[in-house]
N, C-alpha and C positions, 0 to 999 in steps of 0.2 A: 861353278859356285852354286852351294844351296840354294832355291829359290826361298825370301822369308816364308810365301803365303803355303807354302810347303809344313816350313815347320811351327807356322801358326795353328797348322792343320792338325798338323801331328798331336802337339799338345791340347787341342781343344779336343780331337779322339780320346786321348787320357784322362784329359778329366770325366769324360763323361764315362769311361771305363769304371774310375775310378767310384764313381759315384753311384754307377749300376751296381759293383759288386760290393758298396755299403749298403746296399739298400735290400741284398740278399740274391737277387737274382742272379742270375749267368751271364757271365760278359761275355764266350762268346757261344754257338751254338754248330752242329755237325753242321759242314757244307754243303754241299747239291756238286758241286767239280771241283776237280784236283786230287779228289781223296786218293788214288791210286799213285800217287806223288807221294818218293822217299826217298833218303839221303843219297842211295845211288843215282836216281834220275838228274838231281843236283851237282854232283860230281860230274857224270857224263858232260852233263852241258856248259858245268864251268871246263871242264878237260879241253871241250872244243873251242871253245871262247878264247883258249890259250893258244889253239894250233894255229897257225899259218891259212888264211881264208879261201886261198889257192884248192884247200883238203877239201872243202866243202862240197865242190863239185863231183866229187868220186863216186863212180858207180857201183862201186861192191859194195858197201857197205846196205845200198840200196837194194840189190839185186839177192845179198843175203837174205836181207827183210820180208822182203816177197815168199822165197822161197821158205823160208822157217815160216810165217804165217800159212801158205799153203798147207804144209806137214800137219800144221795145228788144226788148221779148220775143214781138211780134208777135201780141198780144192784142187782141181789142176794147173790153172792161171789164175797171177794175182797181179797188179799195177799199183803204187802207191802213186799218191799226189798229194796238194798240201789243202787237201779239203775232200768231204766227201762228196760233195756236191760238186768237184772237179771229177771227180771218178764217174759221180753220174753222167756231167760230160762224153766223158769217155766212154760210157755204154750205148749214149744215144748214137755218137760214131762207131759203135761197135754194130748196132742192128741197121744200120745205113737210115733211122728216121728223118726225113726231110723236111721242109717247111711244106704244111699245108696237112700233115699226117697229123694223127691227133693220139693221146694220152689220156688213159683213167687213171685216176687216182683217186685217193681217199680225201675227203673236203677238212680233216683237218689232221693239219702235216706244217712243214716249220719252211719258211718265204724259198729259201734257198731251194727247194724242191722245183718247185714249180720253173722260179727263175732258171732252173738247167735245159729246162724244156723250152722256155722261151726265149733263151737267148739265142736257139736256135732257131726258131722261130716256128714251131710245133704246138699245134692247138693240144688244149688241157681242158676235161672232162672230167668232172670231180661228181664221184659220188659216196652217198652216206655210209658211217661207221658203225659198227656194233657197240654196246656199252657193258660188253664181258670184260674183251682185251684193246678195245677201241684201235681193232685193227678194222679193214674192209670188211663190209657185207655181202654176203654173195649174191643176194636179190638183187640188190642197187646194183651190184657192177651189172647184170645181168641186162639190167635196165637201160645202162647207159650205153653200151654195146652198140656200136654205129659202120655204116660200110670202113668209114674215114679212120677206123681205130686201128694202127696197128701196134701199140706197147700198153701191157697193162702193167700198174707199177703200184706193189703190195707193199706195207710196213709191217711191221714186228714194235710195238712200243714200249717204252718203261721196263724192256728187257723178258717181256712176255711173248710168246707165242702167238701169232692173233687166230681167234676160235673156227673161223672161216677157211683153213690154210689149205685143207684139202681140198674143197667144194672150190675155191679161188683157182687153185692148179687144174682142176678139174674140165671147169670152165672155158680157162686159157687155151686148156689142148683141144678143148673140142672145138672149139672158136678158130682154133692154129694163130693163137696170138701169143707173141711171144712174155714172160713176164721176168721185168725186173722187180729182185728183193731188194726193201732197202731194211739192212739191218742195223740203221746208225747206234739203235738204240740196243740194238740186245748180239750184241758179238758172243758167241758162245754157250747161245741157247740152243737145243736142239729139241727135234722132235722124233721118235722110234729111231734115238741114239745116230742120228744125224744134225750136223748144225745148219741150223738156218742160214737160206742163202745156196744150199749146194740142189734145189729142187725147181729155181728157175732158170731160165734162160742166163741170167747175170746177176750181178749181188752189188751192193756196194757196202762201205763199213766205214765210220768213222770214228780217228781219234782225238776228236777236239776238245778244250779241256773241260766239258761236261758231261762228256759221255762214257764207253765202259772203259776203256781204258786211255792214257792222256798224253798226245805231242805237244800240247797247247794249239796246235791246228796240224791237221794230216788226214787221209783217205786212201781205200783201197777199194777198186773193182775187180770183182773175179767173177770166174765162173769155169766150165768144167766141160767147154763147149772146143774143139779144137780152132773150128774158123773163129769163130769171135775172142776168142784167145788170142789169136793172129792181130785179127782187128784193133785189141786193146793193146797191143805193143805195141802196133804204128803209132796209135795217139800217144802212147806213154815216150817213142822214141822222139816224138816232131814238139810234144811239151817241153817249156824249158824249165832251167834251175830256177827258183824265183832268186830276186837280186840280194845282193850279200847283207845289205841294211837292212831286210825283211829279214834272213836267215837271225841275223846277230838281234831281233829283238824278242824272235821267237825264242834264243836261247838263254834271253834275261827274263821269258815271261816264265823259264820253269821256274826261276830265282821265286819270282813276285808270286807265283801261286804257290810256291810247296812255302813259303817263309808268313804267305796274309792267310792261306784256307786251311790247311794242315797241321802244321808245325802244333804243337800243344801250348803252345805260349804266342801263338799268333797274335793275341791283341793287341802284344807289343810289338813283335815283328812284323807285322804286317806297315805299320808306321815308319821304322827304320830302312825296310827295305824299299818303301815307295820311295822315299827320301831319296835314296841313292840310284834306284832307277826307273822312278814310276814314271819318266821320261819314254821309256820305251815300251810301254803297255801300248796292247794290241787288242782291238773288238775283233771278235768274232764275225757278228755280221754287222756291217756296214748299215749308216744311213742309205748307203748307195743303193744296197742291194735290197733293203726295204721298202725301197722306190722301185724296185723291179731294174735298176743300169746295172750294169755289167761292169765292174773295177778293171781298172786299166793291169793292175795283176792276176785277173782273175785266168785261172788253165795251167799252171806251174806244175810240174811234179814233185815231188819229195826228195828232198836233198840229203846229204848222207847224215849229218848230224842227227837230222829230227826221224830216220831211221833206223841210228841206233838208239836214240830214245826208245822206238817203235818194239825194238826186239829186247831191249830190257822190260818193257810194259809187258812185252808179250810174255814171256819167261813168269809171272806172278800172276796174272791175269784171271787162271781157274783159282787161284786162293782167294782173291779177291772178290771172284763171284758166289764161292763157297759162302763166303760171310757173307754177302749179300742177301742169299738164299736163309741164313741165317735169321737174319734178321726180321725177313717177312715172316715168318712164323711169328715174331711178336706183336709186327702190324695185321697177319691176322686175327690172334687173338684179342689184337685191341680192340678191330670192328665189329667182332661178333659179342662182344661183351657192351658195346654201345650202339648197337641197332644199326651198324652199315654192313653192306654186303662185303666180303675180301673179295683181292682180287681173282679173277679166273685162272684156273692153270688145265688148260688143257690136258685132257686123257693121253699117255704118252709123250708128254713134253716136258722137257726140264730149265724153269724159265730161268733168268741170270738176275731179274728185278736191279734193273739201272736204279732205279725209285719203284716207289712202291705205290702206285696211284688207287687213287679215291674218291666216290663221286659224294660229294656233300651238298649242302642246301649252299645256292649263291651266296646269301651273305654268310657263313663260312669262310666261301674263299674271296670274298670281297674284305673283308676284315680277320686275318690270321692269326689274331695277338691270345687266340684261347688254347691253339696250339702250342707256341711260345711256353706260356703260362701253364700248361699242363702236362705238356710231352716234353719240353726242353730243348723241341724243334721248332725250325724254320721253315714249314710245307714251299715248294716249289711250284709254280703255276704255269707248267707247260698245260695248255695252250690258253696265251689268255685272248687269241684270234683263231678262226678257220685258218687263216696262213700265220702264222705265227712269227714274230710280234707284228707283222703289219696287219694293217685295216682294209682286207679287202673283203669285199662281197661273196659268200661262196650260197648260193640258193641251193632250196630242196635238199635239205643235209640236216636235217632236225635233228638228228640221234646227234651230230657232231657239233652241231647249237648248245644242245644241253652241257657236251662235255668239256664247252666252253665257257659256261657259263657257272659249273660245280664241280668240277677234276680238280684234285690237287696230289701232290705228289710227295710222301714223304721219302726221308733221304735213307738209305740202306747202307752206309758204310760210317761207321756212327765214332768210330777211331780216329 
């Protein structure tokens, strides 16, 4: 049965619909995730929703995945799981780090990072970012550099290249530290016609429904290393399915996101399809995991379903980044024609621009309603913490202070 406060909801969303598009403005605006969501990814998931729940568990479908991602990204080993931050997992058992070993990384990165590291129970050494591609700095790492360090762990953000990538790799070799890339954010950028991800030790990639391309939750670790290839199949073989109630809500969350973020007439559907199964909506990250606990599903791998979602996403995914790339040529000319720097694109790099980020004065991005009102967008606030969205402490990280303090991101796939 309908629940009423559902469709009290509903209709109090219409009218103020209603009354926003009397009043001239936009009812509704480009979204930040999902935009990679269309009528096929919706078929796939209704198709499976149909099948016998028995199919779910089937490894080809999985093992296809993998391998067609490999070919694309020009990897030798790939693992999917149903997170990136489980793949991370999987690299930390792939370099054998144990408790008491310690990790650098960048002080402003999104909870789930960190969390991989510590629920293994591996110290984490965060240091400052640059405010080109607010990837790693190469002095800070340099800096933080300890007997106890054996993983250093670089990002790629907002689908950029980070300005450091060389002098970072650089580093790592001379140091003999091994480094994971984590490319949640730019699947498909490359740099001297390589993609990011095939120049460290290990990669991970995420398709969650805000990043480049979308399962509504999924992950892959690669890397192009024959032993730690090895390594990541034991963990990928000893992970399990995650259980059918999770499978079947990820396959109504394609419904609720391609019907509320997508769809051209979302301000209505977005209400009918809640109705019907906004019962089965799924966070991303957990209060749990914003606490730093460890979810009692947390380490599943990728089940076949949200697999083949994986390899239809994959199949459009350069078209998708094409317009992306698109797109930023408008957000750079909007910055240079209003006094902000555009983003950096590194000399031989081909960035994918997930978003298009920006560094503005605080209250900017404490108050966005001038964007709204002027661009027709909704700026994005990744990071509005050092660990993102939790509230932790990250010291001596100034450059990454700032770019939490005035980063904002606008959206690149504006269809």
């Amino acid at each position: 049965m309908i629940k009423l406060w559902r469709l009290r909801q509903a209709a109090e969303n219409q009218f103020r619909n209603l009354r926003t598009a009397l009043s001239g403005s936009p009812v509704t605006f480009p979204s930040l995730g999902s935009m990679t969501l269309e009528r096929d990814d919706v078929e796939i998931a209704q198709n499976w929703l149909k099948k016998d729940q028995r199919h779910w568990d089937e490894k080809d479908p999985v093992i296809e995945y993998q391998e067609e991602f490999c070919r694309w990204n020009g990897s030798k080993h790939a693992y999917a799981f149903m997170g990136g931050r489980v793949a991370l997992s999987a690299c930390i058992h792939a370099l054998g780090l144990e408790a008491g070993d310690e990790v650098i990384m960048p002080g402003y990165t999104c909870v789930v990072v960190p969390n991989a590291f510590q629920f293994a129970g591996i110290g984490i050494v965060y240091c400052d970012i640059e405010l080109e591609t607010y990837g790693m700095d190469a002095g800070s790492l340099e800096s933080a550099i300890t007997p106890n360090t054996r993983a250093i762990l670089i990002h790629h953000l907002y689908g950029l290249v980070c300005r450091d990538y060389e002098k970072l790799l650089e580093i790592a070799e001379r140091e003999d530290i091994p480094v994971i890339e984590d490319c949640a954010q730019s699947t498909g950028a490359t740099f001297r016609g390589i993609k990011v991800g095939n120049r460290g030790a290990l990669s991970i990639y995420s398709s969650e429904q805000s990043k480049v391309m979308n399962t509504v939750q999924g992950g892959l670790a690669a890397t192009n290393d024959d032993d730690l290839g090895d390594r990541l199949r034991e963990y990928w073989e000893n992970a399990p399915n995650p259980d059918h109630d999770i499978i079947d809500k990820l396959l109504h969350n394609v419904l609720l996101n391609f019907f509320g973020q997508k769809h051209p007439q979302r301000w209505l559907l977005k209400d009918v399809i809640q109705i019907r199964h906004g019962g089965k909506r799924l966070i991303s990250t957990t209060i749990e995991e914003e606490h730093g606990n460890r979810p009692s599903y947390y380490g599943a791998r990728m089940p076949a379903p949200i697999a083949c979602l994986g390899l239809n996403q994959l199949g459009k995914l350069d078209r998708f980044n094409a317009e992306r790339r698109e797109t930023a040529t408008r957000w750079d000319e909007w910055c240079l024609a209003n006094g902000y720097q555009p983003a950096k694109v590194i000399k031989d790099s081909v960035p994918i621009f997930l978003r298009y980020p920006l560094l503005v004065e605080p209250e900017k991005k404490a108050d966005r309603s001038w964007a709204r009102r002027e661009l027709g967008i909704n700026p994005g606030v990744w990071f509005r913490s050092n660990i993102h969205p939790a509230e932790r402490t990250v010291i001596n990280c100034p450059r990454a202070d700032e770019a939490v303090a005035g980063c904002i991101n606008f959206p690149t796939l504006l269809r």
